[in-house]
C-alpha positions as a Markdown table, in Angstrom:
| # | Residue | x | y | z |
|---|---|---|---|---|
| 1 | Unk | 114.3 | 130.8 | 87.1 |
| 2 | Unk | 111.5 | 129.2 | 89.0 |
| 3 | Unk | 109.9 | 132.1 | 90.1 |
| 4 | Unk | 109.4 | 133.1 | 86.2 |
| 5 | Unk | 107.8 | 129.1 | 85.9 |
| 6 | Unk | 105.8 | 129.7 | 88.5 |
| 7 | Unk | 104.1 | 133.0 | 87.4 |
| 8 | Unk | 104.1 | 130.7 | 83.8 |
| 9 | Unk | 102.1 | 128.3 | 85.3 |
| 10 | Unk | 99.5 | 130.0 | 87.2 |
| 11 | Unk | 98.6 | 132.6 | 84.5 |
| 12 | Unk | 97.7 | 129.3 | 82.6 |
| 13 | Unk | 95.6 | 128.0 | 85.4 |
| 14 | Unk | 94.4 | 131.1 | 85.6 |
| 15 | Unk | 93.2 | 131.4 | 82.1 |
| 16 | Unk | 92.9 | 127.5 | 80.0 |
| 17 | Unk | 92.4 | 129.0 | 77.1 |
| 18 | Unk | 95.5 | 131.2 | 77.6 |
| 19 | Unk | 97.6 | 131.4 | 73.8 |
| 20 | Unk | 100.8 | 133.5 | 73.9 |
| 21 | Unk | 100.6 | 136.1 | 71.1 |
| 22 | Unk | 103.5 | 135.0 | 68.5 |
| 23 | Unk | 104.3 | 139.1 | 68.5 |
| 24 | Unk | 105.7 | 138.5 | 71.7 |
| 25 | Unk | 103.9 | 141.3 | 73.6 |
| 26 | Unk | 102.1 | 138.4 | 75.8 |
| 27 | Unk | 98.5 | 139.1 | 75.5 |
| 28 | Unk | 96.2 | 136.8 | 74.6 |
| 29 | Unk | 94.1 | 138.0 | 71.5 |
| 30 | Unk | 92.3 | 136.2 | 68.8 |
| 31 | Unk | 93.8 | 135.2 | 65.9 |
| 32 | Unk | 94.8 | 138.6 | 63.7 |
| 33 | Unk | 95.4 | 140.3 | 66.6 |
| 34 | Unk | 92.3 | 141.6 | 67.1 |
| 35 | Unk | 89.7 | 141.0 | 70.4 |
| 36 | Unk | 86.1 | 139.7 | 69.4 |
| 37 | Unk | 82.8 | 141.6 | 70.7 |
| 38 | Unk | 80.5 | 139.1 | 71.6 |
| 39 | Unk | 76.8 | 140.6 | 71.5 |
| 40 | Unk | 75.1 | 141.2 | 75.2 |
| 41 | Unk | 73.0 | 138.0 | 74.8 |
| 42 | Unk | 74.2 | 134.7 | 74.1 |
| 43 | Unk | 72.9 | 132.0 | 72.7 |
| 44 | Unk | 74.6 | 128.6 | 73.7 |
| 45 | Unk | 74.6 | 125.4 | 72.9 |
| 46 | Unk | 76.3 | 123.2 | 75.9 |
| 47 | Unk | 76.6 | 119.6 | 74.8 |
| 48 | Unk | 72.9 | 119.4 | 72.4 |
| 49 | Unk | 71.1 | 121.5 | 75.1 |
| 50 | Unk | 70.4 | 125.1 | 74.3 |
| 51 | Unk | 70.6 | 127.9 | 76.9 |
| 52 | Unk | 69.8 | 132.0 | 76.5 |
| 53 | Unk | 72.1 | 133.9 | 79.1 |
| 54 | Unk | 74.2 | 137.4 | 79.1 |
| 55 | Unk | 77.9 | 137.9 | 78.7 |
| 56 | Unk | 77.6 | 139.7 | 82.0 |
| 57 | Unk | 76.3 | 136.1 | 83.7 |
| 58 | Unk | 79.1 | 134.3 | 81.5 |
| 59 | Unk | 82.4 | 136.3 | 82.6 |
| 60 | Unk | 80.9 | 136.9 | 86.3 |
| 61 | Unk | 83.0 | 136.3 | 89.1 |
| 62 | Unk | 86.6 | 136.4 | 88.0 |
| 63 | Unk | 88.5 | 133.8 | 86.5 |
| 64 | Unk | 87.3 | 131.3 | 85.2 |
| 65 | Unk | 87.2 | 128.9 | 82.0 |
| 66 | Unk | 83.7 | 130.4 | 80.9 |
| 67 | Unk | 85.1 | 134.0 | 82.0 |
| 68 | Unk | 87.7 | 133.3 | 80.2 |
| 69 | Unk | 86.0 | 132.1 | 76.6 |
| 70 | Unk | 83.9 | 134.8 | 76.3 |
| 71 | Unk | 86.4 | 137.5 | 77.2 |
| 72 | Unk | 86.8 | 138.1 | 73.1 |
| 73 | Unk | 90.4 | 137.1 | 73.6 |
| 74 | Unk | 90.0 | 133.3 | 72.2 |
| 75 | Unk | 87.8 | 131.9 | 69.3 |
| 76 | Unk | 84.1 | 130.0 | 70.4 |
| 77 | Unk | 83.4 | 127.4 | 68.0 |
| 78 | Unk | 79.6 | 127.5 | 66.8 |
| 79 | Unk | 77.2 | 125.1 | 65.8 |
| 80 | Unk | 75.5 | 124.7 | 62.9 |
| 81 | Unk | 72.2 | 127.4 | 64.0 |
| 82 | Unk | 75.4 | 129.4 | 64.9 |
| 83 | Unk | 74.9 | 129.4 | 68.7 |
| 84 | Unk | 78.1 | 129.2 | 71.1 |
| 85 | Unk | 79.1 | 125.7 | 71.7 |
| 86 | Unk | 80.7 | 124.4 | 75.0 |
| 87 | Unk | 81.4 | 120.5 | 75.4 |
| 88 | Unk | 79.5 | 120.0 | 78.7 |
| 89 | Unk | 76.6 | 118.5 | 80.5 |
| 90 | Unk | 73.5 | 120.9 | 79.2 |
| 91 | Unk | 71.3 | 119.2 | 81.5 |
| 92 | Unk | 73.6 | 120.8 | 84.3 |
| 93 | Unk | 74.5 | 123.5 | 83.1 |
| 94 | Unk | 71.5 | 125.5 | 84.1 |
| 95 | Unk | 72.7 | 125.0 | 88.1 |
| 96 | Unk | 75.7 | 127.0 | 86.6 |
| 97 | Unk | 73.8 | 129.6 | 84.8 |
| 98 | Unk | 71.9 | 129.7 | 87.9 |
| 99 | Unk | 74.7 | 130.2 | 90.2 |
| 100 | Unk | 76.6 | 133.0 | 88.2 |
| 101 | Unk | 73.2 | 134.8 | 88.0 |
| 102 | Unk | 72.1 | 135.0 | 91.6 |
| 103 | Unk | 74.2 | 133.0 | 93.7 |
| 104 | Unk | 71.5 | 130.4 | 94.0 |
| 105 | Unk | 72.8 | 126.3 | 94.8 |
| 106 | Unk | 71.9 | 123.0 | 93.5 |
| 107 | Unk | 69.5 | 120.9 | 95.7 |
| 108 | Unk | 70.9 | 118.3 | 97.8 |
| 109 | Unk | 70.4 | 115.4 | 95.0 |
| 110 | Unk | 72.0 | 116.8 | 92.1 |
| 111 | Unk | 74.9 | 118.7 | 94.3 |
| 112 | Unk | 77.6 | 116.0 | 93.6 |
| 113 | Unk | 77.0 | 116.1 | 89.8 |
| 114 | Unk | 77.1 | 120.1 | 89.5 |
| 115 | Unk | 80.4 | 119.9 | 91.8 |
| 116 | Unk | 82.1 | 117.8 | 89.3 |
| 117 | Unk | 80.4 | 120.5 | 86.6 |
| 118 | Unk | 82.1 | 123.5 | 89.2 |
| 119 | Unk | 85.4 | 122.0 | 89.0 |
| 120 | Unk | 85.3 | 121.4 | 84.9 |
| 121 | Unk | 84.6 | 125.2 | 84.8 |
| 122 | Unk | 86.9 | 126.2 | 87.5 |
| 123 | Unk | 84.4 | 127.6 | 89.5 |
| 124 | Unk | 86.3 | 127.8 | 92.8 |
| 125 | Unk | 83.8 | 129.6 | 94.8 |
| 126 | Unk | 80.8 | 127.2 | 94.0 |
| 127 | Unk | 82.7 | 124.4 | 94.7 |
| 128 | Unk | 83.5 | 125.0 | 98.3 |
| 129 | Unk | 79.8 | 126.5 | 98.9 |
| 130 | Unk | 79.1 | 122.9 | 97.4 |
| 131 | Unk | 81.6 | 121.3 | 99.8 |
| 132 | Unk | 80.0 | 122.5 | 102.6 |
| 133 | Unk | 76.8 | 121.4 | 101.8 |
| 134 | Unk | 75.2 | 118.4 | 104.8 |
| 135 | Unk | 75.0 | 115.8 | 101.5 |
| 136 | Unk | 79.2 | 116.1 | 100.6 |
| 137 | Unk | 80.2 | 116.9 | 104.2 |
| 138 | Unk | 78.2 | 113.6 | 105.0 |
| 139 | Unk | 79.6 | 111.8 | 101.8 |
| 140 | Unk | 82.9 | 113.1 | 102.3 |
| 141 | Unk | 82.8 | 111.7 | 105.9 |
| 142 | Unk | 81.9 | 108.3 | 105.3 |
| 143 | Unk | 84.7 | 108.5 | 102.2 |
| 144 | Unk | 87.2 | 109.0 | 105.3 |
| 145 | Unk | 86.0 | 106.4 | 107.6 |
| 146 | Unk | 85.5 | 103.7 | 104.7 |
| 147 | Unk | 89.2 | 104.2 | 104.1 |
| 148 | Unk | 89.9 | 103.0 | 107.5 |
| 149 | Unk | 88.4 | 99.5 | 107.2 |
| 150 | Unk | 90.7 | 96.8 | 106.2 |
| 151 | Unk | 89.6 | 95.3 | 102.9 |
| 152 | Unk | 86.4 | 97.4 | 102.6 |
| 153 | Unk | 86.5 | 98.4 | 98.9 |
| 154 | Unk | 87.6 | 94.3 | 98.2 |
| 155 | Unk | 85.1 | 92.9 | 100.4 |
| 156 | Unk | 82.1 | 95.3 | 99.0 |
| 157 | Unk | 83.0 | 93.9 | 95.4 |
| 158 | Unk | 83.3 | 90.0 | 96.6 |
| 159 | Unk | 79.4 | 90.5 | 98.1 |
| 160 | Unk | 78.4 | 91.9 | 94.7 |
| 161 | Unk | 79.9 | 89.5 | 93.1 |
| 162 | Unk | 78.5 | 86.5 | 94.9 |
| 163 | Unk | 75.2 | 88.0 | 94.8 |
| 164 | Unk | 75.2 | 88.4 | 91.1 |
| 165 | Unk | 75.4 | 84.4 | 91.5 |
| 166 | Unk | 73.2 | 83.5 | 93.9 |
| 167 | Unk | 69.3 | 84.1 | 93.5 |
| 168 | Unk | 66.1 | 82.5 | 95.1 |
| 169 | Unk | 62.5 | 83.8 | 95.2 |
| 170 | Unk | 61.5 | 85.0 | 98.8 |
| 171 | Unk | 57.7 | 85.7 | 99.1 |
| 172 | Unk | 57.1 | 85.6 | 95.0 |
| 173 | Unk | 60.0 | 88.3 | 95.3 |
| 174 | Unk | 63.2 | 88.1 | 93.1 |
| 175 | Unk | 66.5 | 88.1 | 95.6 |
| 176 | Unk | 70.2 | 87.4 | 95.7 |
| 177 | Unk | 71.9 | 86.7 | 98.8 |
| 178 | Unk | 75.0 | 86.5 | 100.8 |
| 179 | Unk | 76.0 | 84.5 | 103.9 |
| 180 | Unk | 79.2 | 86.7 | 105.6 |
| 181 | Unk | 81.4 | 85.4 | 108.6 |
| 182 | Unk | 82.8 | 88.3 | 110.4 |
| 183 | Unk | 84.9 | 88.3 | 113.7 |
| 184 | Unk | 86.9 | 91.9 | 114.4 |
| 185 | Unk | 89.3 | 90.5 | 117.0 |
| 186 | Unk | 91.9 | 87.8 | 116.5 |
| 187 | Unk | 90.6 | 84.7 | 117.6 |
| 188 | Unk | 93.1 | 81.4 | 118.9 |
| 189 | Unk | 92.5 | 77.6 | 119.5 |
| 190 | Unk | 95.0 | 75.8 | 120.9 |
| 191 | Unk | 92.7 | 71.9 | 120.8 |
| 192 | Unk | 94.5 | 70.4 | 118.3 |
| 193 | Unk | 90.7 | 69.4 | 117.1 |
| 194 | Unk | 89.9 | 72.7 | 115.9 |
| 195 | Unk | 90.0 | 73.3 | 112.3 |
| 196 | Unk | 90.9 | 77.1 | 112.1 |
| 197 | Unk | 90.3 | 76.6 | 108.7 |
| 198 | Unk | 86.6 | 75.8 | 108.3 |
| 199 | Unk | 83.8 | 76.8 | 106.4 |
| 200 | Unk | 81.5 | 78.4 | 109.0 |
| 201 | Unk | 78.0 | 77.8 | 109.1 |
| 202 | Unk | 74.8 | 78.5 | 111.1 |
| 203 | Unk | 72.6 | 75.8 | 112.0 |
| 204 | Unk | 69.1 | 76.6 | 112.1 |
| 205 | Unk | 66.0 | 75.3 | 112.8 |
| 206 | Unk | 63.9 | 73.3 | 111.0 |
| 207 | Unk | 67.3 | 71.7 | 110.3 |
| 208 | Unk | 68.8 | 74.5 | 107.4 |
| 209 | Unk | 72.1 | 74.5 | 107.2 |
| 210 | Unk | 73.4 | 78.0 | 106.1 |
| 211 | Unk | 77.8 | 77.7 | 104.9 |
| 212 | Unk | 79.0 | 81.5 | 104.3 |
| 213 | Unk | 80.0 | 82.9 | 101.4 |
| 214 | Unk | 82.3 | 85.1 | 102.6 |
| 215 | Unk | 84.6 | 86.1 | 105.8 |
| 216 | Unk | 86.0 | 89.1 | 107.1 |
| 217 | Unk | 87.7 | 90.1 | 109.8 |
| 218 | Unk | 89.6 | 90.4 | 111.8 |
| 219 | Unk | 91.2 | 93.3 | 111.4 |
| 220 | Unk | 93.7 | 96.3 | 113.1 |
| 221 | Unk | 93.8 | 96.4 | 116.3 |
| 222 | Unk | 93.5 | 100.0 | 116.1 |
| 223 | Unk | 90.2 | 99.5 | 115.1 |
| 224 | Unk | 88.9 | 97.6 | 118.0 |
| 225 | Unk | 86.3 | 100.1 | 118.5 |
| 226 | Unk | 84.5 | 98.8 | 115.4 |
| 227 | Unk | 82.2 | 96.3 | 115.4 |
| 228 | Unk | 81.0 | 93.6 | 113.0 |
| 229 | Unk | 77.8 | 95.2 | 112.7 |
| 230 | Unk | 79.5 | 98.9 | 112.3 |
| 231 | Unk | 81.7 | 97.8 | 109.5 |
| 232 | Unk | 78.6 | 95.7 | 107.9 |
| 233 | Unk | 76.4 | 98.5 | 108.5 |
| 234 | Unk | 79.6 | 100.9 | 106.6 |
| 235 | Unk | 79.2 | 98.2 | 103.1 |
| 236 | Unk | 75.3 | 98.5 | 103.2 |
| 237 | Unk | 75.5 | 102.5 | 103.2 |
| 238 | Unk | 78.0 | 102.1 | 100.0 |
| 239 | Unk | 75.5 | 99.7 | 98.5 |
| 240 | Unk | 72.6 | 101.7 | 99.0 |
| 241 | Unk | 74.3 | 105.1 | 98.0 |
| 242 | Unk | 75.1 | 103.1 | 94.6 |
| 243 | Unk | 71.9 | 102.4 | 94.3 |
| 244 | Unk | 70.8 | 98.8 | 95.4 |
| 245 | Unk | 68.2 | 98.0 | 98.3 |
| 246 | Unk | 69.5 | 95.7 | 100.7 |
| 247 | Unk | 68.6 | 94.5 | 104.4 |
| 248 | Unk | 71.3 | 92.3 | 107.0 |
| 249 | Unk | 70.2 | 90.5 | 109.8 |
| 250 | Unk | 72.6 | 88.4 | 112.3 |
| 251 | Unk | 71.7 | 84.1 | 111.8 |
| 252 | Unk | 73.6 | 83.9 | 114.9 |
| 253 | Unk | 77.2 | 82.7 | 115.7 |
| 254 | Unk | 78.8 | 80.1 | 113.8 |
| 255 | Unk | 78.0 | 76.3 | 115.1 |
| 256 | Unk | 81.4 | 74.6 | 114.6 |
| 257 | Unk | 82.8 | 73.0 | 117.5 |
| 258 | Unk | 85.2 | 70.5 | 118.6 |
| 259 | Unk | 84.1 | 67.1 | 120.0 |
| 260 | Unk | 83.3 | 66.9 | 123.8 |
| 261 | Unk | 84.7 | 66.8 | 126.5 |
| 262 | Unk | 87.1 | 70.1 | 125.4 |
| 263 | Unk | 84.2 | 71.6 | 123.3 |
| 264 | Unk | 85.5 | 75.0 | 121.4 |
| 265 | Unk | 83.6 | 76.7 | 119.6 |
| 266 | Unk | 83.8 | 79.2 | 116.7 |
| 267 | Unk | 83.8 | 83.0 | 117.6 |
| 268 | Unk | 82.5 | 84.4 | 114.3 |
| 269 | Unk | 79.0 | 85.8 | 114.1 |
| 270 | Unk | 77.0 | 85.1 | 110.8 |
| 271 | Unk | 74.9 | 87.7 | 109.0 |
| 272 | Unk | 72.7 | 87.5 | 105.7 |
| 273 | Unk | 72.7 | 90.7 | 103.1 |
| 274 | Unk | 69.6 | 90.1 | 101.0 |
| 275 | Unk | 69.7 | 92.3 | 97.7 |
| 276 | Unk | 66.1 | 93.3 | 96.8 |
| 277 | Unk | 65.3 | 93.3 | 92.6 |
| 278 | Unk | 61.6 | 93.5 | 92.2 |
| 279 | Unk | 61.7 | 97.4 | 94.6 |
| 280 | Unk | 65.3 | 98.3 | 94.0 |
| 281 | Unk | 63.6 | 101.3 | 91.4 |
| 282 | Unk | 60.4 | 101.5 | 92.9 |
C-alpha cells in the first residue's frame, strides 16, 4: 500500500501539472482526450514581460514544470495578444531561457534571485550549478555560522531598531547610531559594591559620557573561540548584505568601577555601529 503512494507521489512531483484522465487509463491529456501541438516557436508572456523562445528550449532537460506545460498534455492559459502566459518574474526569466538554451549561468549578483526562479520551475540541475557558485557557497556559509551565535538574529533587530531612533549629523552627514556592550565570557564580582546590573558607559575625553544602548554577551562556552569583535563583525556582514552601510569602532572598555581601596572594574568592551544615510545608495 505505500509503495503504490509513493509511486503516486513522485509521478506528481515529477509532473505539477499532472491530471489523472477520468477514463482511467492514467495518462495525462488535455481536456477531450486529445494532446495539443504547440507551434515550434513560442511566444510568451511571463508575468507582463514578453519573451520569443522554441518548444525545443521549453521542454529541454527532462522534467520539469515548464517541460511539463508545454508537453501538449495540459491547457496554457493565453493573454489577451494570445501569447503563452506563465505567472513568474519576466525580468528573470531570460537567465532561464538562457540556461535551457546553452547551459549559460547568472552572474554572481542576480544568482540568488534566479535560484529561487530554478526552484519555482523545478529546475534541479540549475539549482545545484547555482549552489555551487562562490556568492551562495559564501552566503550559505555565513547562514551556518550566524546560526551558531546566541541571540544573533534578536540582537541584529534590537540595533536596527535603536538606530531607527537615534540620529545626529556627523560632518553635515545624516547618521544613526548605536552604543553596544559586549563581553563573550562570563564575568563575576564578588565586592558587594559592584552593581552587576549597571548601565555601562565609556568615559571619554573632553568629558563625553557615552551609556550603551545595548549588551550582548556572554554567550556558550562552546563558543569561546569567538570574539566580541568576530560576532560584531558577523551583524555588520548581515547589515551590509541587506543593504545598509555601516562602520564599528571599539570606545574602549566600560569605566564602571567600585570605590577604592577594592577597585573592580567592568569587563565589557564598548563599540559604536554608525549607520550611514546620505551614501547608503550611492
Amino acid at each position: 500500500m505505500s509503495s503504490v503512494n509513493s509511486m503516486t507521489m513522485s509521478k506528481t512531483e515529477r509532473d505539477p501539472y499532472h491530471k489523472e484522465d477520468t477514463r482511467g487509463n492514467g495518462v495525462n491529456v488535455m481536456d477531450g482526450g486529445d494532446f495539443y501541438k504547440f507551434p515550434p516557436v513560442i511566444e510568451l508572456n511571463v508575468g507582463g514581460v514578453h519573451h520569443t523562445t522554441t518548444l525545443t528550449t521549453l521542454t529541454k532537460g527532462g522534467s520539469h514544470m515548464l517541460s511539463a506545460m508545454f508537453s501538449g498534455r495540459h491547457h496554457v492559459a493565453k493573454d489577451a495578444q494570445g501569447r503563452f502566459f506563465i505567472d513568474a518574474d519576466g525580468m528573470l526569466f531570460k537567465y532561464i531561457l538562457r540556461y535551457l538554451r546553452t547551459g549559460e549561468l547568472p552572474c554572481s549578483s542576480c544568482a540568488p534571485q534566479v535560484y529561487r526562479e530554478a526552484k519555482y520551475f523545478g529546475l534541479e540541475e540549475l539549482q545545484r550549478h547555482i549552489e555551487w557558485m562562490p556568492v551562495m557557497m559564501g552566503r550559505s556559509a555565513r547562514v551556518q555560522f550566524q546560526e551558531k551565535l546566541d541571540g544573533f538574529d534578536s540582537n541584529t533587530e534590537r540595533i536596527l531598531q535603536i538606530a531607527s531612533k537615534k540620529q545626529c549629523i556627523v560632518s553635515e552627514e545624516i547618521v544613526s547610531y548605536c552604543i553596544i556592550a559586549i563581553l563573550h565570557e562570563h564575568q563575576e564580582y564578588l565586592d558587594s559594591n559592584f552593581d552587576n546590573h549597571h548601565r555601562c558607559f565609556a568615559d571619554l575625553p573632553p568629558h563625553q559620557i557615552h551609556y550603551c544602548d545595548l549588551t550582548i554577551g556572554p554567550w556558550d562556552k562552546s563558543l569561546k573561540h569567538v570574539t566580541d569583535r568576530v560576532y560584531l563583525r558577523a551583524i555588520v556582514r548581515e547589515l551590509m548584505h541587506r543593504g545598509f552601510s555601516i562602520t564599528f569602532s571599539r570606545l574602549g572598555d566600560c569605566a564602571y568601577a567600585t570605590p577604592h581601596p577594592n577597585k573592580i572594574t567592568c569587563q565589557r568592551r564598548l563599540f559604536k555601529f554608525i549607520f550611514h544615510w546620505n551614501d547608503s545608495n550611492s
